[in-house]
C-alpha positions in Angstrom: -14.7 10.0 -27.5 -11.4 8.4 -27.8 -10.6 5.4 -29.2 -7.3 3.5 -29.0 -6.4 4.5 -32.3 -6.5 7.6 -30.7 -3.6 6.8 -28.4 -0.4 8.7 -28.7 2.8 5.7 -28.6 3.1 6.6 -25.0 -0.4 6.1 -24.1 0.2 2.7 -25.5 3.2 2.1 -23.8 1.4 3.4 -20.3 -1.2 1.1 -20.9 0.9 -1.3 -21.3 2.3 -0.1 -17.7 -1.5 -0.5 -16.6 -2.1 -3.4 -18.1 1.0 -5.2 -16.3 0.3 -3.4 -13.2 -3.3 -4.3 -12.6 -1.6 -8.5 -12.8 0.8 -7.6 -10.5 -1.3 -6.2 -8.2 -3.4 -8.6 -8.3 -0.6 -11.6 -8.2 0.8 -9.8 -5.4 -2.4 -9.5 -3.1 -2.8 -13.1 -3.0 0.8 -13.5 -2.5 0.6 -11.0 0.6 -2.6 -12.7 1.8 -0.7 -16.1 1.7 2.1 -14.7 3.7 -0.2 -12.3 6.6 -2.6 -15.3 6.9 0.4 -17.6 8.4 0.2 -14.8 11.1 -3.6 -15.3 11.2 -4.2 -11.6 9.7 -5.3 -10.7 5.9 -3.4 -8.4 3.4 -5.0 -5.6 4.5 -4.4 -5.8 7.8 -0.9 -6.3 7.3 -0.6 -3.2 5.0 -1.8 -1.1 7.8 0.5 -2.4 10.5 2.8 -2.1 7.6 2.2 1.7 7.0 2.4 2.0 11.0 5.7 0.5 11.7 7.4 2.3 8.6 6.0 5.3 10.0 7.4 4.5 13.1 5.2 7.1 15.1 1.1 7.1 15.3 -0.6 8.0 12.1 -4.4 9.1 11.7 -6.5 7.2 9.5 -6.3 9.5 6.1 -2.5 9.4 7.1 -2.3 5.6 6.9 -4.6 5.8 3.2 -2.4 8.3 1.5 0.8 6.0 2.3 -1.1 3.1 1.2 -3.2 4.2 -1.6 -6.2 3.1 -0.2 -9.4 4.7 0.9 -10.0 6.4 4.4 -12.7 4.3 4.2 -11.2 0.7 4.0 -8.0 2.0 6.6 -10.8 2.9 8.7 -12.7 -0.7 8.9 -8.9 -2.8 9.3 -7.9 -0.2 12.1 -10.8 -1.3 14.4 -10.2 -4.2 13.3 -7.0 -4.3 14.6 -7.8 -2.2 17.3 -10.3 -5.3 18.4 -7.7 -7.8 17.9 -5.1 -5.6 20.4 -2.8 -5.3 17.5 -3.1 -1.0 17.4 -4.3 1.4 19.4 -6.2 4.6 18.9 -6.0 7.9 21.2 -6.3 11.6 21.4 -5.0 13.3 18.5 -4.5 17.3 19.9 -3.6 18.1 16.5 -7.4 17.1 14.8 -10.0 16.2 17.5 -11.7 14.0 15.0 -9.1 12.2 13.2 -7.3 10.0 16.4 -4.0 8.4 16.3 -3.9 5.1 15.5 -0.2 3.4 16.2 1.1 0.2 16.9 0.3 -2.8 20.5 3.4 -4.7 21.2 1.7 -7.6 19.7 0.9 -5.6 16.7 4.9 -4.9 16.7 5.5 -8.6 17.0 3.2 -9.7 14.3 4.5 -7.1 12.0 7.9 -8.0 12.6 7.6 -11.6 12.2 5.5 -10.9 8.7 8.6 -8.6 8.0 11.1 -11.8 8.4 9.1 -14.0 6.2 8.7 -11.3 3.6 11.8 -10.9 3.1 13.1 -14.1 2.1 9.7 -14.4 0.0 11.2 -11.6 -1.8 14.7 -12.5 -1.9 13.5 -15.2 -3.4 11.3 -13.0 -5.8 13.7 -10.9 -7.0 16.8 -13.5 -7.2 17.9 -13.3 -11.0 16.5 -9.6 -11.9 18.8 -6.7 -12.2 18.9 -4.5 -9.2 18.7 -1.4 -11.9 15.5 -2.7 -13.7 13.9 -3.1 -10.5 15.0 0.4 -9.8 13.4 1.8 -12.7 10.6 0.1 -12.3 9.9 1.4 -9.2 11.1 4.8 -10.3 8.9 5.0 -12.9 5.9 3.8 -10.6 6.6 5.8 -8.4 6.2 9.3 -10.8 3.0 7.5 -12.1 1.6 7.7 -9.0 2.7 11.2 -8.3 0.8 11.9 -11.4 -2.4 10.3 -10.5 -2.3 11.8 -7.1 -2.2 15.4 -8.8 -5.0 14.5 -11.5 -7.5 12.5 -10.1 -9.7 9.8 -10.9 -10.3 11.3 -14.7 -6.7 12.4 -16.0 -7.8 16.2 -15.7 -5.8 18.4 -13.6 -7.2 19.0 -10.6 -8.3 22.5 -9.6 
């Protein structure tokens, strides 16, 4: 088994990277929940009709969970969600007759849009003072982490 005396420099500078991460996240869920609840939605339901109106075409459910990082499972309980609250819509997918097309309600296009405003002078506001290049290597560099961890899986090991 291996201990963190085990760990190379880098592996203590990526858990570092983890460490720092998991706050974020964290900080920035609430943050997001603040914002979508304004619009009476939740984070979640806001990263969906997030992942939607990037997309800017109907997505399937495992679609919308690779984009988001987040299981097919949880996509699949805030899309009928939002299917219920007329803010998406599901059809026909001829492509995959059991995976449907999920995409955006004109009210769902509204609320998103309006979230959109107020997030960005939330971040504006966030980001006044850092240096456009650090945040650029920052999201780099999270990027290719979660490149890595999409080609590993959940226990480091390539996956076969």
């Amino acid at each position: 088994m291996m201990t963190a005396e085990d760990r190379t420099p880098e592996g203590d500078a990526a858990t570092d990277v983890v460490l720092a991460t998991f706050r974020a996240n964290g900080l920035l869920h609430a943050a997001g929940h603040r914002l979508a609840e304004q619009e009476g939605l939740t984070a979640a339901r806001w990263q969906v009709l997030g992942a939607l109106a990037l997309a800017g075409r109907p997505l399937t459910v495992p679609q919308i969970a690779r984009r988001m990082g987040l299981t097919r499972q949880a996509v699949q309980v805030t899309v009928h969600r939002l299917v219920g609250e007329a803010l998406a819509e599901a059809g026909d997918n001829l492509d995959h007759r059991r995976s449907a097309l999920i995409w955006l309600t004109e009210l769902g296009s509204q609320k998103y849009a309006a979230l959109d405003r107020r997030q960005a002078r939330w971040v504006n506001a966030l980001a006044a003072g850092l240096e456009i290049s650090d945040l650029a290597t920052t999201a780099r560099l999270l990027h290719q982490i979660g490149d890595r961890l999409e080609k590993t899986g959940p226990t480091g090991q390539k996956e076969t």
